[in-house]
ZANU-157936 format. One record per residue (C-alpha): y, z, x; residue in one letter. Coordinates in nm, 3 decimals. Example, Ala and Ser with C-alpha at 12.3 -4.5 7.8 and 13.67 -1.06 7.14 Angstrom:
<recs>
(rec (-0.450 0.780 1.230) "a")
(rec (-0.106 0.714 1.367) "s")
</recs>
This chain:
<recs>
(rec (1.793 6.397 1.666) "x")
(rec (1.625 6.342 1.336) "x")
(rec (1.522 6.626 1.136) "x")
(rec (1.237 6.590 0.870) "x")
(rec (1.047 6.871 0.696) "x")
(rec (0.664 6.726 0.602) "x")
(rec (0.489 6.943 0.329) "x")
(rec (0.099 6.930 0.481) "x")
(rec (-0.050 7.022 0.135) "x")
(rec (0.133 6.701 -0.030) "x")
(rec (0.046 6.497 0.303) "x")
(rec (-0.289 6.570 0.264) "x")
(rec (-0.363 6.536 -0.108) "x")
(rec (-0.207 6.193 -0.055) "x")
(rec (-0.463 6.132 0.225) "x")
(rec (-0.756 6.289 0.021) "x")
(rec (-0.672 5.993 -0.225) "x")
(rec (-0.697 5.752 -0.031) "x")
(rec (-1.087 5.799 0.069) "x")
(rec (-1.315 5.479 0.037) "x")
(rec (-1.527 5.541 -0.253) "x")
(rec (-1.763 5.304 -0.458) "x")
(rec (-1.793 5.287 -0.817) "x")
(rec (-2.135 5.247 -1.025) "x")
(rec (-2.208 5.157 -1.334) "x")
(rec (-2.471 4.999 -1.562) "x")
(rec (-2.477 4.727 -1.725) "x")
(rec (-2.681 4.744 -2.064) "x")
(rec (-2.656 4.401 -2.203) "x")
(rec (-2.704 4.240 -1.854) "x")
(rec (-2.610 3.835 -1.933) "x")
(rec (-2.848 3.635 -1.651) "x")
(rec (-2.592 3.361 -1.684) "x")
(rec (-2.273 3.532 -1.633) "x")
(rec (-2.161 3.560 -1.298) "x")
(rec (-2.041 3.951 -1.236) "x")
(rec (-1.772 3.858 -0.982) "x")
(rec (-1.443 4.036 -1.097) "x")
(rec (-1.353 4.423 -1.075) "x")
(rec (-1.414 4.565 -1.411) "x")
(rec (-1.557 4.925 -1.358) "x")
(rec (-1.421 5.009 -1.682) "x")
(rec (-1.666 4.775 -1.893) "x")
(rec (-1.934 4.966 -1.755) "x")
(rec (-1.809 5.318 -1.715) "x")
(rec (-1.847 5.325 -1.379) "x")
(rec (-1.843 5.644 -1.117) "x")
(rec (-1.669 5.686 -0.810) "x")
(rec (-1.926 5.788 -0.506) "x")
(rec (-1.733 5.888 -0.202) "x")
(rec (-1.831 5.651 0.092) "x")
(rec (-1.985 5.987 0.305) "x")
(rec (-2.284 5.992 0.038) "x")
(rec (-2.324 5.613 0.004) "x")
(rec (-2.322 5.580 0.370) "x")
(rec (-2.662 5.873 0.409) "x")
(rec (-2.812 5.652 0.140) "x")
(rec (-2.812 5.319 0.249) "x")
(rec (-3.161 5.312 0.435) "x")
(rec (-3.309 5.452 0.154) "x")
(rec (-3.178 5.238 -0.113) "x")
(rec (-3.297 4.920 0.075) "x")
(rec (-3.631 4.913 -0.143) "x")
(rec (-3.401 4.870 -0.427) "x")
(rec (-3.443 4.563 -0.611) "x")
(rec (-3.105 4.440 -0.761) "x")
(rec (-2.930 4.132 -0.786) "x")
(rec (-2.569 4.034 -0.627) "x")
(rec (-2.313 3.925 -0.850) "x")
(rec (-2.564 3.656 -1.049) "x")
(rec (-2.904 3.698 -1.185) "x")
(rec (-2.978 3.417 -0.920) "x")
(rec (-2.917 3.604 -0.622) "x")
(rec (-3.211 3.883 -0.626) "x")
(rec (-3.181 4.124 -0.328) "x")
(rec (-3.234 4.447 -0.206) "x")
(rec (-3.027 4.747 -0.145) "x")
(rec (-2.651 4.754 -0.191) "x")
(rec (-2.401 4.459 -0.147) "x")
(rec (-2.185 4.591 0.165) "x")
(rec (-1.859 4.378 0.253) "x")
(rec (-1.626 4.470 0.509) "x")
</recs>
């Protein structure tokens, strides 16, 4: 018999952390050549938005105009990966 005691308050601040969020920013000096491919949400002092909001908004931010990773690519709405 094992015998384990789990503290459900550290358990779930642990989970809590662990939530999908995205992170905006903007960019004010946006470079059309530069390609905007690595992780750098501290350049732009980026947000975190937890996934639950994003996911209520994506329908309505499909009339966005933006661009994806390159001043080349012009699209609409957000840039979802899986």
């Amino acid at each position: 018999m094992y015998l384990f005691s789990l503290n459900w308050r550290n358990l779930f601040e642990k989970v809590k952390s662990l939530a999908i969020t995205h992170e905006f920013g903007i960019i004010q000096n946006f470079n059309k050549r530069h390609v905007y491919n690595h992780y750098t949400p501290d350049l732009y002092d980026c947000i975190p938005v937890n996934d639950h909001f994003i996911q209520e908004l994506i329908k309505p931010l499909a009339m966005m105009k933006t661009y994806f990773h390159t001043y080349e690519r012009p699209a609409n709405g957000l840039a979802i990966t899986e």
